[in-house]
N, C-alpha and C positions, 0 to 999 in steps of 0.2 A: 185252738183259740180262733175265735170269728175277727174277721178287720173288717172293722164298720167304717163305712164310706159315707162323707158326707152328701147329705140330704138336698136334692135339685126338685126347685117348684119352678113349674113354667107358668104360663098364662097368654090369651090368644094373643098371637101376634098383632102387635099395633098399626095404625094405620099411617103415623107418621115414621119420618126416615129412623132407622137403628145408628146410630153412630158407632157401636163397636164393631157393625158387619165390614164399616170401612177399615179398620185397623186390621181384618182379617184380610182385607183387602191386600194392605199395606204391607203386611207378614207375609202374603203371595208372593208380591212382584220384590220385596228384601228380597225373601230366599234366591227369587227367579237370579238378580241379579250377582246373589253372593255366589251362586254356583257357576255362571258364564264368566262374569270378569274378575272372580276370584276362589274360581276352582279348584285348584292346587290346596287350598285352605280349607272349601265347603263344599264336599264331596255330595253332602245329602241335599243342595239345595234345590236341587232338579225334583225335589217333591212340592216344591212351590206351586208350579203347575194343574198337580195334582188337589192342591188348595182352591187353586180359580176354578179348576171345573165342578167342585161340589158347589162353593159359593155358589157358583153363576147355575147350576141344574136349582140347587134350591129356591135364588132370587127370582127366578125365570120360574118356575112352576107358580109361587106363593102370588107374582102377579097374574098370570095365566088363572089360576083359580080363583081370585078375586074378579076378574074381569070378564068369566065364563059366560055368562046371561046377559052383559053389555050389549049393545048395538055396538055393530063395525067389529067385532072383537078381533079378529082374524088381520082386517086391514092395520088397525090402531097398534096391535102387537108388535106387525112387521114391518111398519113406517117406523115406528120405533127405534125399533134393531138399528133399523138401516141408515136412521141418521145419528146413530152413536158410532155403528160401526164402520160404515162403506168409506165416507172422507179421509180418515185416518188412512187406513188399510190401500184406499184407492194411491192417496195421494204419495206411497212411501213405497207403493211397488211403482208407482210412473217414475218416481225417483231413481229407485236402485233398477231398473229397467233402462230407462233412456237416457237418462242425465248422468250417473256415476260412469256408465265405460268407457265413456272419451278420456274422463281422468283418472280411471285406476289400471293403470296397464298392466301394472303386476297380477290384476284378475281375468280370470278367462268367465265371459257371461254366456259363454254361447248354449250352454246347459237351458239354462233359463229363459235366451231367447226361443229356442226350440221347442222348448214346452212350458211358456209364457202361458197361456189356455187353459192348463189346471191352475195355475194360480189367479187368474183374473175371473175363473169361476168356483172358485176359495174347494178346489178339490188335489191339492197339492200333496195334501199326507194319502190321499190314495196311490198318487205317484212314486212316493218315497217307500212304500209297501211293498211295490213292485218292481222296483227299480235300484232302491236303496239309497244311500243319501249321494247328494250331489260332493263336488271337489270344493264348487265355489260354497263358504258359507253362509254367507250373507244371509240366504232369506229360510234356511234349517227352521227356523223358530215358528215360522208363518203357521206349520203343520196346525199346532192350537187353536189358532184362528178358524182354521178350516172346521176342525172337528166342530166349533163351537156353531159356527154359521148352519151345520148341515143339524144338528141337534136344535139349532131356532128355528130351521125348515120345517122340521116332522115333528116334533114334540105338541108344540099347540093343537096338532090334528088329533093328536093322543089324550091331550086331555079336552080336549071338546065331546070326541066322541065316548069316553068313559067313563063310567062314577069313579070315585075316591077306589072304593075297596078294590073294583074292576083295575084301576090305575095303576095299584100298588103291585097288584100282582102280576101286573105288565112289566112293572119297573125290575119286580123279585128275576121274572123266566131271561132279562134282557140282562143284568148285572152276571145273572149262570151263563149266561150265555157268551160272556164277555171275558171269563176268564174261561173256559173250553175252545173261546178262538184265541188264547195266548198258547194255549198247551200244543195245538193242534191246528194253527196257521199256515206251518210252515208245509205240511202236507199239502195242502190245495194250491200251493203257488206262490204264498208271500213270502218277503226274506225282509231279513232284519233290515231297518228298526220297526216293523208290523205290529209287533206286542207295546210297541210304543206310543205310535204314531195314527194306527187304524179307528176310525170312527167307531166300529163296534168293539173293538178290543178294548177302548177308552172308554165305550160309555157306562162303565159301571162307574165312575166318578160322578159326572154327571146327574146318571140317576138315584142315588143314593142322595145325595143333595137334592132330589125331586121327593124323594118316598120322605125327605125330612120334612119338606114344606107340604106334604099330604098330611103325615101326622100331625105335624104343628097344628092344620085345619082341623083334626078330631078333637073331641073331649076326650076319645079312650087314647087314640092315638100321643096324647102331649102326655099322657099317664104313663104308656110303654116310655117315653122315651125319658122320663124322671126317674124311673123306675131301672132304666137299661142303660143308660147313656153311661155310667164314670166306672161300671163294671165292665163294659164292654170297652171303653176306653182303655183301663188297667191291661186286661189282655189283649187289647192293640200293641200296648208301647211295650207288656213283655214280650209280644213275639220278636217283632222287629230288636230289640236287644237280642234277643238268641240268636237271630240271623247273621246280627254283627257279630257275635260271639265267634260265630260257626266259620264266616266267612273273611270276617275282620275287613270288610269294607262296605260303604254304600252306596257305592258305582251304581247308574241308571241300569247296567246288563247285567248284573247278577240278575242269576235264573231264580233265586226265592224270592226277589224281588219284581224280576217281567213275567213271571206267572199269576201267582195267590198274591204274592207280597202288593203289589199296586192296589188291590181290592183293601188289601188291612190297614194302608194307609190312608187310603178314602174313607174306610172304618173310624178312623183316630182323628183325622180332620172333622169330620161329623160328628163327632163327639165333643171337639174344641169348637164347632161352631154352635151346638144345642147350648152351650155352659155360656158360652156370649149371648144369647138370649136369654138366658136367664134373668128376671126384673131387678134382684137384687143387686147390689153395690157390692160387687165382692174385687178381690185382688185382681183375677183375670177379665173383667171388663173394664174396670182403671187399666189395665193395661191397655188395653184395647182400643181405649179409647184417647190412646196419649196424641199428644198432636203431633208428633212424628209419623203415626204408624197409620192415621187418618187422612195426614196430608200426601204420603206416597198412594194412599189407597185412592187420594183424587185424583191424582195425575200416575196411575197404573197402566193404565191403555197405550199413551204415549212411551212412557216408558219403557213397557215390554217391544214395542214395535222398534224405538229405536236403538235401544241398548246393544243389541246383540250385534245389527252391522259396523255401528261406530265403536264397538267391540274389533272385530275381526278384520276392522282398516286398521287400526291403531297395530294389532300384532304385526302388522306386512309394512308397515310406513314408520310409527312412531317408535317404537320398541326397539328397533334396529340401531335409530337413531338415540335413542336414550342410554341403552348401552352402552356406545360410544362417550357419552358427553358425561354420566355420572361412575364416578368412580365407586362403584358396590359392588356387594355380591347381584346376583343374579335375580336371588329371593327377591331384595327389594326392589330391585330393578322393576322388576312384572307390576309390584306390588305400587310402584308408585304410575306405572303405566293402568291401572285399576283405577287406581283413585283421578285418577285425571280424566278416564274413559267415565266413570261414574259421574263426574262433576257435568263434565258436557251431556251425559244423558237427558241429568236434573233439568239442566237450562235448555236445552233444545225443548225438553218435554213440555215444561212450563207456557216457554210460548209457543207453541204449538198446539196448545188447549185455548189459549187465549186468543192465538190469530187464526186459529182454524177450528177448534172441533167446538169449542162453544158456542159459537153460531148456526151453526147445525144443531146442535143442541136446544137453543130455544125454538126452533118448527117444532119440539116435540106437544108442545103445549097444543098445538090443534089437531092429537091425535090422542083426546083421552077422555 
């Protein structure tokens, strides 16, 4: 007996904003944040990540080719960047650099002041490749940032200087290439978390979220992926079930998952982001487009950046103290130390878009 799968029509991408790509947005930084401040519950949220880099390879290409034959195209691109990303980023390691070690003495910075330099030149996950992760946690999460800045370095040169089909199969030899340096890293020198963390290791996410916004620009290409997208989705999500099956968990260091497994998830993410393009009005872009999952997607940037350290203060300071003063198990103890850590993410985040990255944000207008 055949299982007929329902039937996906695309149509050129349009020229004004998608509002479901932001709820994919917001579905990123959820996960991001159900897996750090309530991990113990959301093992697999750590593929969150994995969601922002197809987003962001795809978003990031479909302007790149729009903008190819522009004047300034090169400058216009990476003023861009630079004023969505550099304030944020600048302003939150001057933070956790200069201003928190006078007052966290329970932390040791010295890690970080010593090799301050990869991160103030966003090449910190090649240190962590090499090195391994730091004691202090605080800036663990930065790594992403990094990958992404070094991939809006080289990628525009990649599509200026290629056509479409040229492109594609630049994206195809760099994605093989990307799970043969997870297999076989460790031989040349790197040590975990390298299958994680390393720029080429990662960019098969990335690029697959590129080779989406190449097709999307075909007529044959939006045909493959009408035609491929909910079949190659189905055996996405069976693998990763047999994995779980196999393994019985979704910890980021299973090896079926830091080898092939990160690529089949990249696979699955791209297939829920083609179905979000989709014109029609169907269940999962009402979802998509809820105002929850929109409004985390607008204030995601901050989020991610601050979550994780006002994370990993609260375990050393609050939690200790909460402990003490609520009479529970333990369970809820974390659990209401989560939700506390969560609330203040929201509200620092908020204004922190508004007293700072938005204003950066409007110079973009004289760069397009």
């Amino acid at each position: 007996m055949k299982i007929k799968l329902p039937t996906i029509v695309l149509q050129p991408l349009p020229q004004q904003h998608i509002k479901a790509l932001d709820g994919l947005r917001g579905m990123a930084i959820t996960l991001v944040l159900l897996y750090h401040c309530y991990g113990y519950l959301f093992h697999f949220g750590w593929m969150g990540v994995d969601l922002f880099f197809v987003l962001s390879g795809f978003l990031i290409t479909n302007i790149l080719l729009k903008t190819k034959f522009k004047p300034k195209y090169f400058r216009n691109f990476w003023a861009r960047r630079i004023l969505r990303i550099f304030p944020l980023y600048y302003f939150s390691l001057f933070i956790i650099l200069f201003l928190l070690p006078p007052l966290l003495s329970k932390f040791d910075f010295s890690y970080y002041h010593q090799h301050q330099l990869w991160f103030w030149a966003y090449l910190q996950n090649w240190l962590y490749s090499l090195e391994g992760w730091p004691k202090n946690h605080l800036l663990h999460h930065f790594w992403s940032l990094a990958v992404e800045e070094q991939f809006y370095l080289f990628f525009p040169l990649c599509v200026y200087a290629f056509r479409k089909k040229t492109l594609l199969l630049f994206c195809g030899i760099m994605i093989v290439s990307s799970i043969v340096l997870r297999y076989w890293g460790a031989s040349i020198g790197f040590v975990s978390p390298f299958e994680y963390v390393l720029t080429i290791a990662r960019m098969d996410a990335l690029l697959l979220g590129a080779a989406t916004a190449i097709l999307m620009n075909m007529d044959k290409g939006r045909q493959y992926l009408a035609r491929y997208t909910l079949p190659v989705g189905a055996l996405s999500v069976v693998y990763l079930l047999v994995i779980f099956a196999l393994t019985k968990n979704w910890f980021i260091y299973n090896p079926y998952f830091a080898k092939l497994g990160y690529t089949i998830i990249d696979v699955f993410f791209v297939c829920c982001l083609v179905v979000a393009l989709m014109p029609k009005n169907t269940f999962v872009k009402r979802f998509l487009e809820h105002k929850y999952l929109c409004w985390m997607g607008k204030y995601s940037y901050g989020l991610y950046v601050y979550h994780f350290p006002i994370y990993c203060i609260s375990r050393v300071y609050l939690l200790p103290e909460l402990t003490k003063m609520l009479p529970m198990p333990v369970f809820f103890v974390k659990l209401v130390n989560a939700v506390l850590v969560t609330i203040a993410t929201i509200v620092i985040s908020y204004y922190s878009y508004h007293l700072l990255e938005k204003h950066f944000l409007k110079l973009k207008r004289y760069f397009t």
